[in-house]
C-alpha positions as CSV (number, residue, x, y, z in Angstrom):
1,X,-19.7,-0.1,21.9
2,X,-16.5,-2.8,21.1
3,X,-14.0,-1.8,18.3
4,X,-13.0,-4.6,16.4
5,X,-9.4,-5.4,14.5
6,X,-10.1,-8.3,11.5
7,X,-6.9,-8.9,9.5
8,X,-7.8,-9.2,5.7
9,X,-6.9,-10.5,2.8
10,X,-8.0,-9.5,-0.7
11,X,-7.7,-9.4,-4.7
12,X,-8.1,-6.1,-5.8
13,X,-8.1,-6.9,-9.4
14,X,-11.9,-6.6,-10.0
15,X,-12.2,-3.4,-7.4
16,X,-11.4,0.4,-7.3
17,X,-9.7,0.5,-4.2
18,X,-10.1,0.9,-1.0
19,X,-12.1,3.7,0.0
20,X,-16.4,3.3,-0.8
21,X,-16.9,5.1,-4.1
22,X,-21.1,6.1,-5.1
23,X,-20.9,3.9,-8.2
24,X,-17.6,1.4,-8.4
25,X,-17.4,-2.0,-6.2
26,X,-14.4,-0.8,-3.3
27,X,-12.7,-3.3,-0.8
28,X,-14.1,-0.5,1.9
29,X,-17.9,-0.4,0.3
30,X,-18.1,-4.2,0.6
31,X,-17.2,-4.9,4.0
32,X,-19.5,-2.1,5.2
33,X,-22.2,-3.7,3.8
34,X,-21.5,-7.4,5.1
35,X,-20.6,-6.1,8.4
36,X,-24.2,-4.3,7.8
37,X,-25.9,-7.7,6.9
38,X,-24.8,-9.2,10.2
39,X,-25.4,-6.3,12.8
40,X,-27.6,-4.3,11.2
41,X,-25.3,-1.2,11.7
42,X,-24.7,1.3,9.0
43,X,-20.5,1.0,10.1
44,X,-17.7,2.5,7.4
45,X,-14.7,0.4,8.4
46,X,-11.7,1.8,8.7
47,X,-8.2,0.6,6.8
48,X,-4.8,1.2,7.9
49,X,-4.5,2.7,4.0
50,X,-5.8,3.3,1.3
51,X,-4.7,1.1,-1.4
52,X,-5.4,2.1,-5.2
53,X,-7.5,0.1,-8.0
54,X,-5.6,-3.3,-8.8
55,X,-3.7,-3.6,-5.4
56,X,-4.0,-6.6,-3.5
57,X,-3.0,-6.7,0.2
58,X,-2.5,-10.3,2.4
59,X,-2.6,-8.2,5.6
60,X,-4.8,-5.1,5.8
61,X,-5.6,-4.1,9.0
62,X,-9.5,-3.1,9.8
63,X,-11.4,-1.1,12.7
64,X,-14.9,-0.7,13.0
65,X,-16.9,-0.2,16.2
66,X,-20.6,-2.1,16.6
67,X,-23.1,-2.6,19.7
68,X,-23.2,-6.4,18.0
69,X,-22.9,-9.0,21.0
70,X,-21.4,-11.5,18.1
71,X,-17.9,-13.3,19.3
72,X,-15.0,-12.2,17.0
73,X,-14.4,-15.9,16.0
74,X,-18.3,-16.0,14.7
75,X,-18.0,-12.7,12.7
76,X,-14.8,-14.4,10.5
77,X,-17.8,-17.1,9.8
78,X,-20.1,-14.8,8.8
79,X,-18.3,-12.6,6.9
80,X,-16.5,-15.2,5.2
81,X,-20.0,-16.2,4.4
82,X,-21.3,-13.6,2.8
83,X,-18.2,-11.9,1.4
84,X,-16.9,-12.9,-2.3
85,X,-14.3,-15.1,-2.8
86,X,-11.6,-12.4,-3.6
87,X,-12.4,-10.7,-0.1
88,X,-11.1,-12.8,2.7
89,X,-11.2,-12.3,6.4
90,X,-8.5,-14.6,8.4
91,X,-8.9,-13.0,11.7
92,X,-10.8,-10.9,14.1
93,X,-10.3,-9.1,17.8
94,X,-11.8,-6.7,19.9
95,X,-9.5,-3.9,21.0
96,X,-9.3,-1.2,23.5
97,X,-11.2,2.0,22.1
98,X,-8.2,4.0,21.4
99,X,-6.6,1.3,18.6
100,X,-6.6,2.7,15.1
101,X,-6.6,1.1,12.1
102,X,-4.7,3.9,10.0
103,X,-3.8,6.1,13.4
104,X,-2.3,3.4,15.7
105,X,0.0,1.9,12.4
106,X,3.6,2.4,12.8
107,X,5.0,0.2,9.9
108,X,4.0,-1.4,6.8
109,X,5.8,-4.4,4.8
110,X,4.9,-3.6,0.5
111,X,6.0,-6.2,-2.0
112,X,6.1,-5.9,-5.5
113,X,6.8,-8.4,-7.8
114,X,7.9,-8.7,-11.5
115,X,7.8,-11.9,-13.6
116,X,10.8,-11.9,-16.0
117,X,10.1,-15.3,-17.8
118,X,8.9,-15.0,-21.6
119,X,5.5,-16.3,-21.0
120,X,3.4,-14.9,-17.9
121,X,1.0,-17.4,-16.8
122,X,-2.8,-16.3,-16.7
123,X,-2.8,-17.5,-12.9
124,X,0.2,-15.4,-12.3
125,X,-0.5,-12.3,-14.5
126,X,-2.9,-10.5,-12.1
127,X,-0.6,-10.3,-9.1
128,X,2.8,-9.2,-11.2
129,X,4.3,-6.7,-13.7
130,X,5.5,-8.7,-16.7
131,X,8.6,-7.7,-18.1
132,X,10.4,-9.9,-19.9
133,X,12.8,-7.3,-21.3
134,X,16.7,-7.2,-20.3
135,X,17.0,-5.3,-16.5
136,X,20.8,-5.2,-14.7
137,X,19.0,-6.6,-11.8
138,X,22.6,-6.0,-10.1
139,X,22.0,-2.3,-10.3
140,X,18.3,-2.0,-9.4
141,X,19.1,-4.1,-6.3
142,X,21.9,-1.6,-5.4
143,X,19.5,1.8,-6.5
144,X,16.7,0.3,-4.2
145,X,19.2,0.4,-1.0
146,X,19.6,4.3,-1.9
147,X,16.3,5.3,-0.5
148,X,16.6,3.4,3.2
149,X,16.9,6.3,6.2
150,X,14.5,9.2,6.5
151,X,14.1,11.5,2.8
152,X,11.8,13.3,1.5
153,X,10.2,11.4,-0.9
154,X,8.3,14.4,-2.8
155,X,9.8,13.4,-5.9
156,X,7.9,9.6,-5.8
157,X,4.4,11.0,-4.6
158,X,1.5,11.3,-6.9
159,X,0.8,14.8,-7.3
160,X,-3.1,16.5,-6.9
161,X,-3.4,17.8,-10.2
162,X,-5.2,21.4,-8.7
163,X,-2.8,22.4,-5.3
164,X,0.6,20.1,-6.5
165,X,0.9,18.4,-3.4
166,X,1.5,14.4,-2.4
167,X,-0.6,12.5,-1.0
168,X,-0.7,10.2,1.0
169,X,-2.6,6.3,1.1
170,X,-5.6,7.9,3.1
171,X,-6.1,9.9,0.4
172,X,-5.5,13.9,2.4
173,X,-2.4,16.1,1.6
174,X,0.5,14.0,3.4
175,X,1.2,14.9,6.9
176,X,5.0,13.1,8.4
177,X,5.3,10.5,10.2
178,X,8.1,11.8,12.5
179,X,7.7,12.3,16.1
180,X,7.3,15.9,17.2
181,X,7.2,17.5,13.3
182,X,4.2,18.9,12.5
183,X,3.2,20.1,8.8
184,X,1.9,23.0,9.8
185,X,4.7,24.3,11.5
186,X,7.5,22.6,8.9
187,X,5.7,22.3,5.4
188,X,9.4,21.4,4.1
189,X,8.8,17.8,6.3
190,X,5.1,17.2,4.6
191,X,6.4,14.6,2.6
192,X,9.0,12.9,5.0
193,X,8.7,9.2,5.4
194,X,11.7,6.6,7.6
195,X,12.4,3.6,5.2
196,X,13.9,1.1,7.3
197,X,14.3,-1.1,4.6
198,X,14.7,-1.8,0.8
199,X,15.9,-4.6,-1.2
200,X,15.4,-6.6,-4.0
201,X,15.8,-10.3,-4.6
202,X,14.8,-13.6,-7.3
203,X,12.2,-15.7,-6.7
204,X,12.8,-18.3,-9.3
205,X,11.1,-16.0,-12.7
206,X,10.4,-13.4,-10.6
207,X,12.1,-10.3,-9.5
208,X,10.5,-9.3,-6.2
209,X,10.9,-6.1,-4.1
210,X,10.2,-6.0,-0.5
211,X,10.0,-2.3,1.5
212,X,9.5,-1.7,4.8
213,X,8.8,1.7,6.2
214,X,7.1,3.8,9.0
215,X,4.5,5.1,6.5
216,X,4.2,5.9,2.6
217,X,3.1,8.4,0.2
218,X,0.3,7.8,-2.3
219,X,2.1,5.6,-5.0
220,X,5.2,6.1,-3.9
221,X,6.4,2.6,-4.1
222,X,5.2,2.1,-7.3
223,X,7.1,5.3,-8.3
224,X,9.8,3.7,-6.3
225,X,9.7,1.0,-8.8
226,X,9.1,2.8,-11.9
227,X,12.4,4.5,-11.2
228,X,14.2,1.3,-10.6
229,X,13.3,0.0,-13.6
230,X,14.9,2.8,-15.5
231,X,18.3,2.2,-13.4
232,X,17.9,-1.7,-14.6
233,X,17.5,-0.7,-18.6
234,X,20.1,2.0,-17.9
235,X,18.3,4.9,-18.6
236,X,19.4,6.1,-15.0
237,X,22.6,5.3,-13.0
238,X,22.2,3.8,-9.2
239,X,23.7,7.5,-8.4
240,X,20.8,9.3,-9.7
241,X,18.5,7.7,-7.6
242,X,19.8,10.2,-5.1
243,X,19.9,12.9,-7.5
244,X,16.3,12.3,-7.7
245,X,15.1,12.2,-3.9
246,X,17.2,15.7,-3.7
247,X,15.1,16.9,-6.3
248,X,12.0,17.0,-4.6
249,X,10.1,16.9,-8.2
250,X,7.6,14.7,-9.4
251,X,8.9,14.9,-12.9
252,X,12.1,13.8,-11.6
253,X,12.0,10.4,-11.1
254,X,9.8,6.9,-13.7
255,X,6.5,6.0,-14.4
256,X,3.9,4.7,-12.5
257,X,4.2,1.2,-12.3
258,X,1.4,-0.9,-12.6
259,X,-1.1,-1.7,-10.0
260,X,-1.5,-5.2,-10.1
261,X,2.1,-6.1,-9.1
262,X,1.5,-4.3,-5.9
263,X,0.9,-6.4,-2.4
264,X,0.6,-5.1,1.3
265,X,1.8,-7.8,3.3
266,X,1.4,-6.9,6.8
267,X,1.0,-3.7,9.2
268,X,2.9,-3.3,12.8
269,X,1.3,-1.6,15.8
């Protein structure tokens, strides 16, 4: 049996996430079943998350172990082949047995971007949040340096409607990231995630934030940026970013922001 690492690349505009759902197209569900085309395996590839409906990623990392004999370098072909165009593989590798996807992860890079020009091209609009409207930019670039260190981040994780607690991007109640804490023993660190860093900067129209951190919570940096957004129309003050991580309350901090302005650049192992 070989375990394989592919690097891909997709739009996730026309899918409903990652993980296979019975009856909606997933980024998961399709490369099952070209993986399946070519060995002949029923295999359910593993991500290093789970992103939602609408989020795109450049550099999702993939596991799956197969008895195929096919060299990495042909399975890009074929995949590639059969695939659609808004799935892409750029890379494959066969690993030792112990590498992980999801469990051998130990950083991710997530960018978000917001176009602020008046008119939002359509070859733009899918991958951005347009919003046009006045935003201290000053300010939301000083909230987003708030959140870097190690917080609990309860307060920008989606909430299960039936047993209130976060989630994390594998889609199970959120377990931490830190060395040597376990949930069971600590429920207070069940929500605990290291940002190492947080910043936002101008890309021509576009308002862009990049985070990097040792793991994230389900939505949490689209919360992250729902919240920023109020600081920039001055609903909020860069202090109450603070205010809000302490709070450890959903209600606490913005909306949602939208999927489709949501990337995941890369993963570190």
């Amino acid at each position: 049996m070989r375990n394989l690492k592919l690097i891909v690349s997709y739009d996730g505009t026309g899918y409903a996430g990652w993980q296979v759902q019975p009856d909606s197209p997933t980024i998961q569900g399709t490369l099952a079943s070209a993986i399946g085309r070519i060995t002949g395996e029923k295999v359910l590839p593993q991500g290093s998350g789970r992103t939602d409906a609408g989020v795109h990623a450049l550099g999702q990392v993939v596991t799956f172990a197969t008895e195929s004999p096919v060299p990495p370098a042909n399975f890009v072909k074929a995949l590639n082949d059969i695939l659609p165009a808004a799935v892409r593989v750029l890379s494959a590798e066969e690993m030792t047995p112990e590498f992980h996807a999801r469990k051998s992860a130990r950083a991710k890079t997530y960018r978000y971007r917001i176009f602020r020009g008046a008119i939002c091209s359509p070859f733009v609009a899918r991958y951005v949040w347009h919003f046009p409207y006045p935003l201290e930019e000053d300010a939301m670039a000083a909230a987003a340096g708030v959140v870097v260190g190690e917080h609990d981040f309860t307060s920008f994780a989606a909430v299960d409607a039936e047993r209130g607690k976060g989630f994390n991007h594998e889609g199970h109640p959120s377990t931490p990231l830190r060395a040597g804490s376990g949930s069971l023993r600590n429920p207070d660190l069940l929500n605990v995630r290291s940002i190492f860093s947080s910043a936002w900067h101008r890309e021509g129209d576009e308002f862009v934030y990049t985070v990097w951190g040792a793991g994230f919570l389900h939505h949490m940096v689209r919360n992250l940026v729902g919240t920023f957004i109020l600081v920039g129309k001055k609903t909020l003050a860069v202090d109450d970013v603070k205010r809000i991580l302490e709070a450890r309350e959903r209600s606490a901090a913005g909306a949602t922001a939208p999927a489709g302005g949501l990337c995941l650049m890369s993963v570190e192992y």
